[in-house]
N, C-alpha and C positions, 0 to 999 in steps of 0.2 A: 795362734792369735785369731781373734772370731774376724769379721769382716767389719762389725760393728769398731772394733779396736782402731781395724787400719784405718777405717777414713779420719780426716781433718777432723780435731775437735770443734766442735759447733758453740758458741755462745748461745743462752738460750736465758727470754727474761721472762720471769712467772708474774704477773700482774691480778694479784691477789688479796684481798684483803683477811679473808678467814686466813690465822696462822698456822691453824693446823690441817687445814686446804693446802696450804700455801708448801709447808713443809713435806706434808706426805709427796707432792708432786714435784718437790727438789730432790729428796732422798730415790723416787721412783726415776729421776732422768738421770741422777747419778750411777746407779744401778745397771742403768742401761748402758753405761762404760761406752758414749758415743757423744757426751757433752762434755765441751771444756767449764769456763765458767756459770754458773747456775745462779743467776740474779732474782730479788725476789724486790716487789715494788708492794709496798700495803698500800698505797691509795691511788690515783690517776693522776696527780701531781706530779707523784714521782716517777711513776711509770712513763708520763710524756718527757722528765726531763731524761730520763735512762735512754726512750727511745731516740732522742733528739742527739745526744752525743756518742751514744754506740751503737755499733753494728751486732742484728742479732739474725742467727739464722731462724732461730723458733721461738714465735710469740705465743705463750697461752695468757688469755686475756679473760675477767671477767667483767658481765657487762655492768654488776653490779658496786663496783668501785665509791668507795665515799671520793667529796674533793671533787672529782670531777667521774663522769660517767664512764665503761668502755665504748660506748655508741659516740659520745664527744672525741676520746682518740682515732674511733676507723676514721672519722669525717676530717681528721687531721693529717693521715699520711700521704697523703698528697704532697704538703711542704716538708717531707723529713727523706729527707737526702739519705740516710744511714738503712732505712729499712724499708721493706716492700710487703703491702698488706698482703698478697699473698702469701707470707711466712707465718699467720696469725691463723689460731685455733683460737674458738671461743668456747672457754668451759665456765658454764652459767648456770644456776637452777632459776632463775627468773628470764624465762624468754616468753615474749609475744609472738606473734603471728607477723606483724610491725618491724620488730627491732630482728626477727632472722631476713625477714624479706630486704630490711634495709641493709644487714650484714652481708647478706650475699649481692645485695646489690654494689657494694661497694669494694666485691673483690673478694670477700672471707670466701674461702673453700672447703673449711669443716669447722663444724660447730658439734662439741657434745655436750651433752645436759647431765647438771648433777641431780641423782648421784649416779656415777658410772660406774665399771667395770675396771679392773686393771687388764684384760686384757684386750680390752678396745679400746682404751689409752693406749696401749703399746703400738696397735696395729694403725692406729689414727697418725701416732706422732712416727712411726716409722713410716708409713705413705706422707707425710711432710716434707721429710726429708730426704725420700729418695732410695730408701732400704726395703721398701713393700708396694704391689703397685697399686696404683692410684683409683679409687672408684671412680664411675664414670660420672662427673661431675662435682654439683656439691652433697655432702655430706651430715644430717642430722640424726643423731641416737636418741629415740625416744627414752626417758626414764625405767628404768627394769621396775617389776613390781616388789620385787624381794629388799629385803633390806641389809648390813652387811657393820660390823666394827670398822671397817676401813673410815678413816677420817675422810675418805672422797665419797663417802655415801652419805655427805650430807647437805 
């Protein structure tokens, strides 16, 4: 049994609106045989009510959310007793200069950009949680120039 097996299965909510975003990167933490339930939120609405009443060990969030923004949720975990913006990954292809400065000002510790890689997903969301170690700080992946069939290269 790998190491990924033995720990604790981890809750993990995908806050997502693209479904085939959304899906690739369920079936990709399933995969990784280290998430118990894999929750998927299509707008910010639901995403604050999911995060208000369950505990999640790993948030990937996009900032681009209909309903309500992701940058409206970071400025909200302050009053959510269940979870700690430290557990949030932001994976967005709409970032400013603005909205990362405010992410990380508000506690996010890795942000990657779509489209990415699967294997910097991996290595991102295993330093999340404690299975890779941690770059020294925060963390942004600029866009690769290549393009790719994967539904997260877009």
């Amino acid at each position: 049994m790998s190491n990924l097996t033995m720990t604790k299965k981890k809750d993990v909510l995908i806050a997502e609106d693209e479904q085939d975003i959304a899906q690739y990167l369920a079936d990709f933490l399933k995969n990784m045989e280290c998430f118990g339930n894999i929750i998927i939120a299509p707008d910010g609405v639901d995403a604050t009510t999911k995060l208000l009443n369950q505990n999640f060990s790993l948030i990937l969030l996009d900032l681009g959310l209909p309903r309500k923004k992701g940058i409206e949720i970071l400025r909200q975990f302050k009053s959510m007793k269940h979870n700690q913006i430290n557990d949030v990954m932001i994976i967005s292809g709409t970032l400013d200069k603005h909205k990362v400065a405010e992410a990380l000002s508000l506690g996010v510790r890795q942000i990657l950009v779509k489209p990415f890689d699967s294997q910097t997903l991996e290595l991102r969301i295993k330093q999340m949680i404690g299975l890779a170690p941690a770059d020294d700080g925060s963390t942004v992946q600029p866009a690769p120039e290549e393009t790719s069939a994967d539904p997260s290269k877009k």
